[in-house]
Legacy VTK file of the C-alpha trace (Angstrom):
# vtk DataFile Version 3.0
C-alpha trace
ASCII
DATASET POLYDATA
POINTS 415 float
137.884 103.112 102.300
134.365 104.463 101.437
133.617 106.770 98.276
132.880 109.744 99.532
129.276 111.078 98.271
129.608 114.024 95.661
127.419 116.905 95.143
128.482 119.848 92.910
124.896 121.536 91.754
121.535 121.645 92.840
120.105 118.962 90.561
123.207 116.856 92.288
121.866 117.661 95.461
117.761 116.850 94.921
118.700 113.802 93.406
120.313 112.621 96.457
117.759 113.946 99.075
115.155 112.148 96.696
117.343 109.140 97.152
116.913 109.543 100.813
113.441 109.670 100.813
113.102 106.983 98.903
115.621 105.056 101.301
113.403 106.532 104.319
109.765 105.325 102.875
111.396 101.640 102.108
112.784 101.396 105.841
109.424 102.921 107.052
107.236 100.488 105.148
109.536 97.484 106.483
109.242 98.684 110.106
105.481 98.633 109.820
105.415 95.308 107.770
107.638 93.803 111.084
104.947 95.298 113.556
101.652 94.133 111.498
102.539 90.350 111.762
103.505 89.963 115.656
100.992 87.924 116.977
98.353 89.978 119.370
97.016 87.036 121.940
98.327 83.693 123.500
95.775 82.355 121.307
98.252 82.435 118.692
100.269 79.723 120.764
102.607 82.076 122.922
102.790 82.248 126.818
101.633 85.554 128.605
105.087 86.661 129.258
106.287 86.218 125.920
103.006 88.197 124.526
104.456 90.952 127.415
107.367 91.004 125.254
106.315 90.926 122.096
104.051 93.504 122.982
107.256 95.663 124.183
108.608 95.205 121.018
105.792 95.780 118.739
105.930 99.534 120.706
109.481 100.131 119.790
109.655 99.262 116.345
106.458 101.363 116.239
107.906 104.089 117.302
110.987 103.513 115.120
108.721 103.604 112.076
107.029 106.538 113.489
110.667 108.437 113.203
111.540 107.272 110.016
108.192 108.989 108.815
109.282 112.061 110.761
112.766 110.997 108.819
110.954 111.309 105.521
109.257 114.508 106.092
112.540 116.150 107.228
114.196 114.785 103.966
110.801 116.883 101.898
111.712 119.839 103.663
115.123 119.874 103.063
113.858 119.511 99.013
111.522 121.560 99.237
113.739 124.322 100.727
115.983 124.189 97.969
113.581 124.640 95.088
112.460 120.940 94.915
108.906 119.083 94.935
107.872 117.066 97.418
108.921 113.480 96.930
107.022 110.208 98.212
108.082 107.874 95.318
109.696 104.160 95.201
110.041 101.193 93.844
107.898 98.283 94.930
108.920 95.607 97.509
111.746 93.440 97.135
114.440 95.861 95.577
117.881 95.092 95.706
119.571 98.138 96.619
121.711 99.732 94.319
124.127 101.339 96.899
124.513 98.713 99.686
126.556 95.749 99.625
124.896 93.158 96.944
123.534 90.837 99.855
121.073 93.373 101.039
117.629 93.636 99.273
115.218 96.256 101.014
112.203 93.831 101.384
109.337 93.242 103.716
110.068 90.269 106.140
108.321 89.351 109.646
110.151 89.686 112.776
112.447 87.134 113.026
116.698 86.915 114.002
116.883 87.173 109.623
115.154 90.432 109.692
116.198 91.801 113.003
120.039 91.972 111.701
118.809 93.649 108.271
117.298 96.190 110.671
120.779 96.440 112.275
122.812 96.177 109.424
120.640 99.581 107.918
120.937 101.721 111.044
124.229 100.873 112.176
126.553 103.795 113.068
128.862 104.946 110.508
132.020 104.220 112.527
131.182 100.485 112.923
133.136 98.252 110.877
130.160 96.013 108.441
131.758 92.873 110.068
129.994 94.142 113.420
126.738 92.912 111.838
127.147 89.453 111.229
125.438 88.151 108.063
127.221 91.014 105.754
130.117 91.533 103.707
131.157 94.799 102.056
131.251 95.177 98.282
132.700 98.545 97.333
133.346 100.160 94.190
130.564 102.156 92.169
130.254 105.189 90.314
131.546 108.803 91.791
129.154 111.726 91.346
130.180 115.285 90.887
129.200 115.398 86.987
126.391 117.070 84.873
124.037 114.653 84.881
122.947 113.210 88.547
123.779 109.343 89.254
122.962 106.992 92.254
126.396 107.069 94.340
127.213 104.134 96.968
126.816 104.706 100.458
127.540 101.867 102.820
125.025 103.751 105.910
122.402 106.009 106.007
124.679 108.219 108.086
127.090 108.084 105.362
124.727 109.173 102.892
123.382 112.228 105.143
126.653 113.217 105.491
127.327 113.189 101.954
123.981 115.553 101.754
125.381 117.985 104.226
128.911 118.581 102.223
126.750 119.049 99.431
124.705 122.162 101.521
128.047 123.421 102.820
129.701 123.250 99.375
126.472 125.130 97.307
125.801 127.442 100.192
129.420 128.332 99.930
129.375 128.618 96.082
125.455 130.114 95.558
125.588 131.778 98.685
122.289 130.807 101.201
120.304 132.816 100.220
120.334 131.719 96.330
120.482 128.455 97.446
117.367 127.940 100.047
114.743 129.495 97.761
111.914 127.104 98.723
108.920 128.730 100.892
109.426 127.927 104.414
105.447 127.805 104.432
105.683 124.682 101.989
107.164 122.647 104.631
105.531 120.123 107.542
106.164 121.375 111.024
105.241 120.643 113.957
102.546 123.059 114.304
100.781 120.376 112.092
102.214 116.791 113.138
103.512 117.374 116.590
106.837 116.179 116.353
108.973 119.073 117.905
111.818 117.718 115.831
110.218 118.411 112.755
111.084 122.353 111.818
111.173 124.091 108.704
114.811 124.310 106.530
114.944 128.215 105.345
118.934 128.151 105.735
122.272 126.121 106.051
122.049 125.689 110.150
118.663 124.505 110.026
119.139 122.334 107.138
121.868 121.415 109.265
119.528 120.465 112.152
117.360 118.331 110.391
120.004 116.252 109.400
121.305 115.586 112.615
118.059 114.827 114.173
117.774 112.105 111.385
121.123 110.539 112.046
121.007 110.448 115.497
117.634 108.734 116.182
118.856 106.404 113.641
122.502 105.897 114.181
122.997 107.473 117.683
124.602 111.012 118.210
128.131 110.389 116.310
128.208 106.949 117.596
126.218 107.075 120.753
124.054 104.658 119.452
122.336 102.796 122.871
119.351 104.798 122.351
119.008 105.041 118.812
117.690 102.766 116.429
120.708 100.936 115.814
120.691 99.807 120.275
116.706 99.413 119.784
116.924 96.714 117.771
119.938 95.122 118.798
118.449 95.050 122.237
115.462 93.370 120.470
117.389 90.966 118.438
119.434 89.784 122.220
116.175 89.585 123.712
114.246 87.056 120.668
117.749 84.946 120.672
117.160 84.388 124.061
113.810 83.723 124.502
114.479 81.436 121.235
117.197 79.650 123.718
115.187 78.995 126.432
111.889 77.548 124.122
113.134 76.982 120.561
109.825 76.586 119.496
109.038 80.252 119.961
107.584 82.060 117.774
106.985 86.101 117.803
105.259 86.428 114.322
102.287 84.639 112.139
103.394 82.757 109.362
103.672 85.900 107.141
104.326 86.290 103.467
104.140 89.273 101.778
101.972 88.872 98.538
100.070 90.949 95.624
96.781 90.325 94.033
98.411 91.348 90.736
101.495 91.099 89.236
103.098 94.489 89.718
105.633 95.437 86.637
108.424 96.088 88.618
108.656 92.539 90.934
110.354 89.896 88.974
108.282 86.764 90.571
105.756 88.329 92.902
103.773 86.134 95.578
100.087 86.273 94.563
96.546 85.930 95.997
94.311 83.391 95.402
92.028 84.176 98.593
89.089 86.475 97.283
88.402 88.154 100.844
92.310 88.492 101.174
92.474 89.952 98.037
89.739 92.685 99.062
91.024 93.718 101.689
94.674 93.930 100.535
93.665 96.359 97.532
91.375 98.295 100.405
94.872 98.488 101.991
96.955 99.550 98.984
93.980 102.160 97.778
94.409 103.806 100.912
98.204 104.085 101.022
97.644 105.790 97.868
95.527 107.892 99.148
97.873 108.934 101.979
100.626 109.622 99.782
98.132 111.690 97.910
97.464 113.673 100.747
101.174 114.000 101.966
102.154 115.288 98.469
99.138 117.723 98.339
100.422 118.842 101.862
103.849 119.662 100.983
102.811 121.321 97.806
100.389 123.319 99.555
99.656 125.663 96.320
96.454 127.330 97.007
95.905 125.834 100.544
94.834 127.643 103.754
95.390 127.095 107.028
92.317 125.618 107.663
93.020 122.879 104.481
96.374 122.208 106.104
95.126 121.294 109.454
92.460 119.324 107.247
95.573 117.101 104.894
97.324 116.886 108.158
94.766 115.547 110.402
93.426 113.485 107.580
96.906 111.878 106.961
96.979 111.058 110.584
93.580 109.255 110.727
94.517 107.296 107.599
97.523 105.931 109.162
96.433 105.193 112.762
93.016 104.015 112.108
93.074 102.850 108.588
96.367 101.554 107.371
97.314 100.685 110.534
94.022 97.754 111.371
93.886 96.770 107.925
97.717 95.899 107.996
97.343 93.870 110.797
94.030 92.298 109.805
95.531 91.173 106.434
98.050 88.967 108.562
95.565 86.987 110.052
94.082 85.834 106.469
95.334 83.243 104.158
97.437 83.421 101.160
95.188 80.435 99.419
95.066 76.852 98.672
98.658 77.250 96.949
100.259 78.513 99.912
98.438 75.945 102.765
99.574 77.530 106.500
100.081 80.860 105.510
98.605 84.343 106.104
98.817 87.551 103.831
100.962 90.304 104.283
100.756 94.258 102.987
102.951 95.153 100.159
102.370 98.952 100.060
101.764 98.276 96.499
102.924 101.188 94.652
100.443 100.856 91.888
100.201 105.235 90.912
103.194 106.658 90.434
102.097 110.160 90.174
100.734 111.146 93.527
100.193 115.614 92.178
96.711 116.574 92.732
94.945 119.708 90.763
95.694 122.956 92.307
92.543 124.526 94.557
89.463 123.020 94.943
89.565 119.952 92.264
92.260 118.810 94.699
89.667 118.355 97.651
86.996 117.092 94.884
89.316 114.295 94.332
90.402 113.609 97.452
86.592 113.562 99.116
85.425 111.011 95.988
88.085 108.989 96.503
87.433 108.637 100.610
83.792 108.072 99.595
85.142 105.472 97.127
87.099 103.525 99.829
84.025 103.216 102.352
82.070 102.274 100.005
84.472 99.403 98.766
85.179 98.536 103.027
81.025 98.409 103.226
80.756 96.053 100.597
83.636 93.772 102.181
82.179 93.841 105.412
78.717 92.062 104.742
80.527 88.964 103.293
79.878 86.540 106.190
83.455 86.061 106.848
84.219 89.875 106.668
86.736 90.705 109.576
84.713 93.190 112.174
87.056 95.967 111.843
85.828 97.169 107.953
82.946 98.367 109.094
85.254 101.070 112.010
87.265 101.493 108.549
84.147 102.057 106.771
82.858 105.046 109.228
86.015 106.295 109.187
86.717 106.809 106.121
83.061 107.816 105.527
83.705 110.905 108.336
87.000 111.442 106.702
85.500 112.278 103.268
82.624 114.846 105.371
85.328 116.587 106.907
86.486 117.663 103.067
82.923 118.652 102.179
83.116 122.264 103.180
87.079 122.675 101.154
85.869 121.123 98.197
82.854 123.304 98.228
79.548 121.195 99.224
LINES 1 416
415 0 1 2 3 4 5 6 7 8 9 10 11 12 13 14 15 16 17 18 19 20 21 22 23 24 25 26 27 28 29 30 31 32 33 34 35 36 37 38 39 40 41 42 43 44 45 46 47 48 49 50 51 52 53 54 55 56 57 58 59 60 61 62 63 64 65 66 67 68 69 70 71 72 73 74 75 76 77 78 79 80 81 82 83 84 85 86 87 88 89 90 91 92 93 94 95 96 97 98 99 100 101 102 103 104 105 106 107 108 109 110 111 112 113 114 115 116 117 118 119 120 121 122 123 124 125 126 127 128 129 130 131 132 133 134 135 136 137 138 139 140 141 142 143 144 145 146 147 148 149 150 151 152 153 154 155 156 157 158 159 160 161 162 163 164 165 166 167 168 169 170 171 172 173 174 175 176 177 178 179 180 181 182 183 184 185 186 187 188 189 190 191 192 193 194 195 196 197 198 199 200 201 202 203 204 205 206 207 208 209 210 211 212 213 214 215 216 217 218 219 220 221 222 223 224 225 226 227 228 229 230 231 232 233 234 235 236 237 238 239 240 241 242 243 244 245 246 247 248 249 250 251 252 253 254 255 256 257 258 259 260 261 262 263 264 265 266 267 268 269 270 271 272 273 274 275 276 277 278 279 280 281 282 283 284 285 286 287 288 289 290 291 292 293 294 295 296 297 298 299 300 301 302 303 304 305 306 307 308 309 310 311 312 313 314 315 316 317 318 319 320 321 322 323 324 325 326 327 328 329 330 331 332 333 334 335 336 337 338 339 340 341 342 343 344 345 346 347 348 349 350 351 352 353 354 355 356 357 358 359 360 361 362 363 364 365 366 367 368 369 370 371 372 373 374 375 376 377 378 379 380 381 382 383 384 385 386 387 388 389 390 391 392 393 394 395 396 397 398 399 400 401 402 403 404 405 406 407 408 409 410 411 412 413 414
């Protein structure tokens, strides 16, 4: 029998939803580490119909990822509603989970049958026994919350631990009363005015806080166990796919030879793979500079102290760009390079190094001071990269865009 998930007070309550964002972000980041490392021609030694597939694929876990960041901005709305800050924190990559059974560690991995049942094993509906994902056993136990201080409490799904969230709303609306309880500014919140998900609407009481949650758990687990669509059916229909593709040519192969690795030692990975590849190396901090950046703008965004419309269209539209033409190329790109000498065969993969742990800008115009700078910085750094002889093409589209990026912040930040 699962614990159930306690929440008694408000700091109870943004605890856990800052739990779930962190859960959210991890999932995200190993979605998009799955979809930089598929391999992109039948140069790469596959067949045109399995580069039809993979191709199939690489759109549906893109999308997935694209719903757990809808996920994530839900889960800062539903803190920010309450009184909370936005929160886009986490530890870095691996990190065994403190609230899962002891097998799983959240950690970035190529797309492989390994990787494909971690997928399923996180989305799986709540009503499915953990034997239904082969490759797991439950461990339960763990500490109960309900008491002054807030303390990480086990969940065995995500569903469980949304559900947990939305006692927790129904118990302190019932106790505060709703309006005492949901005294964030609706204004502070991402909507789709902004990001064009029509899913994503602003919490300002219990039956839209209610809302958000259920849009979460049923892209992810399937609406109360109608899970074909979902995330939970995507991937398994993924997984039956690669098994039998893997059948019929077991030398198949869907991903590069992909390792995820640092160019320094972060303080919070135990034994980290490292970089020996000076080009690699480049571009991979190029790649975690702008993350940063992102989550720099995301936090701005939610904060949105001083801010007008105009400068939200601006974080928004910026935030998109970074992603899709940024992030996105320089993810993939860093797959096709090697590791080094010490690591003969192998390419590169991100780590969405998590390097700043403090992502609060200024308030007012130092805040798009910073941000321009920084976007200058970045160019700057993908210019130089790009004239090394062996410099992948695409720094120099990363260049310009970054470059425009940093002129559309020129009139906000007052130049």
């Amino acid at each position: 029998m699962e614990n159930p998930i306690v929440i008694k007070n408000r700091e109870q309550l943004m605890y856990m939803l800052c739990e779930a964002a962190t859960l959210e972000h991890m999932v995200m980041c190993e979605y998009l580490f799955a979809s930089f490392g598929l391999k992109r021609s039948v140069a790469e030694g596959i067949s045109p119909q399995q580069l039809e597939s993979i191709r199939r694929w690489d759109r549906v876990i893109s999308g997935v990822a694209e719903q757990e960041m809808l996920h994530l901005s839900l889960a800062n709305n539903l803190l920010t509603s309450i009184g909370g800050s936005p929160y886009f924190g986490r530890p870095n990559f691996p990190y065994a989970s403190r609230y899962f059974p002891s097998s799983v560690r959240l950690a970035l991995l190529p797309l492989n049958e390994t990787s494909l049942r971690y997928f399923l094993f996180l989305e799986r509906p709540e009503a499915m026994a953990i034997e239904e994902v082969p490759g797991f056993q439950s461990v339960m136990g763990g500490a109960v919350g309900g008491k002054i201080v807030p303390e990480g409490q086990e969940f065995a799904t995500v569903g469980q631990l949304y559900r947990g969230i939305e006692e927790g709303l129904r118990y302190l609306s019932e106790n505060y009363g709703e309006k005492q309880l949901f005294i964030g500014n609706a204004h502070d919140q991402a909507t789709e005015e902004y990001f064009g998900w029509k899913e994503l609407t602003a919490v300002t009481d219990l039956a839209s806080a209610m809302k958000a949650i259920e849009t979460i758990i049923t892209e992810g687990e399937g609406a109360r166990g109608d899970w074909k669509e979902a995330h939970f059916g995507k991937f398994l229909g993924i997984l039956e796919e690669y098994r039998e593709m893997k059948r019929v040519d077991p030398k198949f192969e869907p991903t590069r030879p992909t390792l995820a690795a640092f160019v320094r030692p972060p303080s919070d990975v135990a034994s980290p793979e490292l970089i020996d590849n000076e080009l690699t190396a480049g571009i991979a901090d190029l790649f975690n500079a702008s993350y940063e950046v992102l989550l720099q703008v995301l936090n701005r965004f939610f904060l949105q102290a001083e801010t007008t419309k105009e400068g939200l269209e601006t974080l928004a539209d910026v935030s998109i760009k970074l992603m899709v033409t940024v992030i996105k190329p320089l993810g993939t790109t860093i797959t096709t390079l090697p590791i080094g000498g010490h690591r003969p065969g192998l390419t590169a993969g991100p780590t969405f190094e998590m390097y700043q742990m403090n992502y609060l800008l200024p308030r007012g115009q130092a805040a798009w001071i910073i941000l321009r700078e920084r976007l200058l910085e970045l160019a700057a750094n993908a210019s130089e990269l790009s004239r090394r002889p062996d410099a992948p093409k695409i720094l120099l589209a990363v260049q310009r865009t970054l470059g425009l990026m940093a002129k559309s912040l020129e009139p906000l930040a007052g130049i």
